[in-house]
N, C-alpha and C positions, 0 to 999 in steps of 0.2 A: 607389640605391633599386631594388631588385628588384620583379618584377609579382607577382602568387598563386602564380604557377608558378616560380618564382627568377629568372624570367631575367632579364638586366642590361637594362634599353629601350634603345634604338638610335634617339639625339636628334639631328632638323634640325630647322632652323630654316625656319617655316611661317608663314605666316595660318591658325589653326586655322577652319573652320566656321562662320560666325557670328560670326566678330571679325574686326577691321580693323585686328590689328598684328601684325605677326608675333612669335613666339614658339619657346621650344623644346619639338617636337612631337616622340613616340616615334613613328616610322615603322610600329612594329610593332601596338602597341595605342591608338596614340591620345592617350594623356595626354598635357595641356598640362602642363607645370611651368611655372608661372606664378612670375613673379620681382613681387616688390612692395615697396614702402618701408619699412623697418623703423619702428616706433612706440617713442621713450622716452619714458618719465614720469620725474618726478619733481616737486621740490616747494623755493619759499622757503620753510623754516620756522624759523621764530621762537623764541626765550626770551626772555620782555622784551621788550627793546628791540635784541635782539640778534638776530644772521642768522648761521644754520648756513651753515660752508663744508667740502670736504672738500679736502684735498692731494691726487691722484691720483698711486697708487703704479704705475698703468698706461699704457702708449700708446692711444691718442694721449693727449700733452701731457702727460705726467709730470711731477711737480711743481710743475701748476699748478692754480690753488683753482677751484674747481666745485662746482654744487650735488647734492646729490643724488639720483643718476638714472640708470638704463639701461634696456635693453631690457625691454621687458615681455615676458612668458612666454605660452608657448602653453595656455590656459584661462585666465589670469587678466585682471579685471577693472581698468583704468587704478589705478583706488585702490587695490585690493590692490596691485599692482606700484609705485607708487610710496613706501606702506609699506614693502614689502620692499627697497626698495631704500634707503633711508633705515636701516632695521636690517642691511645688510649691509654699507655702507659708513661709516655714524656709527656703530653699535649703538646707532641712537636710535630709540625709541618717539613716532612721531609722530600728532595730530588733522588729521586733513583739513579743511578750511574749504570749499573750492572751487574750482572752475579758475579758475586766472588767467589763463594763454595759450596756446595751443595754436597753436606755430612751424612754418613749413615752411620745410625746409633743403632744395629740391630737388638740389643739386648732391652728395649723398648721401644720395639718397633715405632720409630721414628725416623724421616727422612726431613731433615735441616735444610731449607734454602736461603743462604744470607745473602744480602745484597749489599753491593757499596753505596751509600747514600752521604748526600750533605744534608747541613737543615735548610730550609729555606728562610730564619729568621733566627737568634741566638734565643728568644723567647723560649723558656722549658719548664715545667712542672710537673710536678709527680703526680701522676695517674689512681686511677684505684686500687690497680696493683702494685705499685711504689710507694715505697717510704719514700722516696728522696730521688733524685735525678741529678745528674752532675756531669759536666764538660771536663774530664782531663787530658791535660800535658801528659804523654806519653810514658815521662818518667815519674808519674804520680801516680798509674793507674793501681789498683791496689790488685793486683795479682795472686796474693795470697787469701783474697776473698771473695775471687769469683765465683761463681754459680755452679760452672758447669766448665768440662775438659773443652766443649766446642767454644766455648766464647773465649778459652785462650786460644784454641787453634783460629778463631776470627779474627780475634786481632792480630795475632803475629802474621796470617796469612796478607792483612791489610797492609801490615808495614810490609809487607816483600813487594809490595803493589801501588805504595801510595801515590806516584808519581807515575806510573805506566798509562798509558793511554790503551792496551791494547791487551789483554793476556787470556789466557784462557784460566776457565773458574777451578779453583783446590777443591779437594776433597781429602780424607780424613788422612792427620797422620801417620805413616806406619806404625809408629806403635798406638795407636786410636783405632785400630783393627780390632 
């Protein structure tokens, strides 16, 4: 990242001004580049009685079932982002309900916001990120091949919610601390 002027900044590592951690400070003009926790969304979403999963065709954890979900984008709004990511990795059209939990992963600095959604069509294919995409029955889900500790705590959190009209959103398991 260059300044107005092109030059390249010439980064140590400081307590900038007014804060009490240090950081990497451009010697020359001052900007902090502030480092912060990446935010994903995504979403349990439903057909019936069914739960969208996706195969992941990328690292980490390739070929294993996850819901769908990444990074949100810089101007977009949780919900849009986790639509979009839902259409890029299912090609599925999903309704948003509501947040169901919002995970903190601090040991990769990551904050997780999943949402409850339905599809809005049973239509689903695997994305570019996906091997595969698939609707199950609750007691088919393959739980010994999930992805990651928070897509089980989503979907068990789902099932404690499936039929609530009203709850407020989970966050991580005590032992997910």
């Amino acid at each position: 990242m260059n300044d107005q002027y092109g030059r390249e900044p010439n980064f140590e590592r400081a307590v900038p001004p007014g804060d009490n951690m240090e950081r990497s400070v451009c010697s020359e003009c001052g900007f902090v580049d502030y480092q912060n926790p990446k935010i994903v969304v995504g979403s349990v979403t439903t057909w019936n009685d069914k739960i969208l999963l996706c195969r992941r065709s990328i690292e980490p954890r390739s070929g294993f079932w996850t819901l769908p979900a990444g990074y949100l984008e810089l101007h977009e709004t949780p919900e849009v982002g986790a639509k979009r990511e839902a259409q890029e990795e299912a090609c599925a059209s999903i309704e948003i309900d509501r947040v169901l939990a919002i995970y903190s992963i601090p040991r990769i600095s990551q904050v997780q916001i999943i949402y409850r959604a339905t599809l809005k069509q049973d239509e689903i294919a695997a994305g570019p990120e996906s091997q595969e995409v698939k609707l199950f029955p609750w007691n088919e889900i393959p739980w010994t091949d999930l992805a990651f500790p928070s897509v089980d705590w989503a979907l068990r959190h789902y099932r404690e919610v499936i039929n609530a009209e009203q709850f407020s959103p989970f966050s991580n398991p005590q032992e997910g601390l």
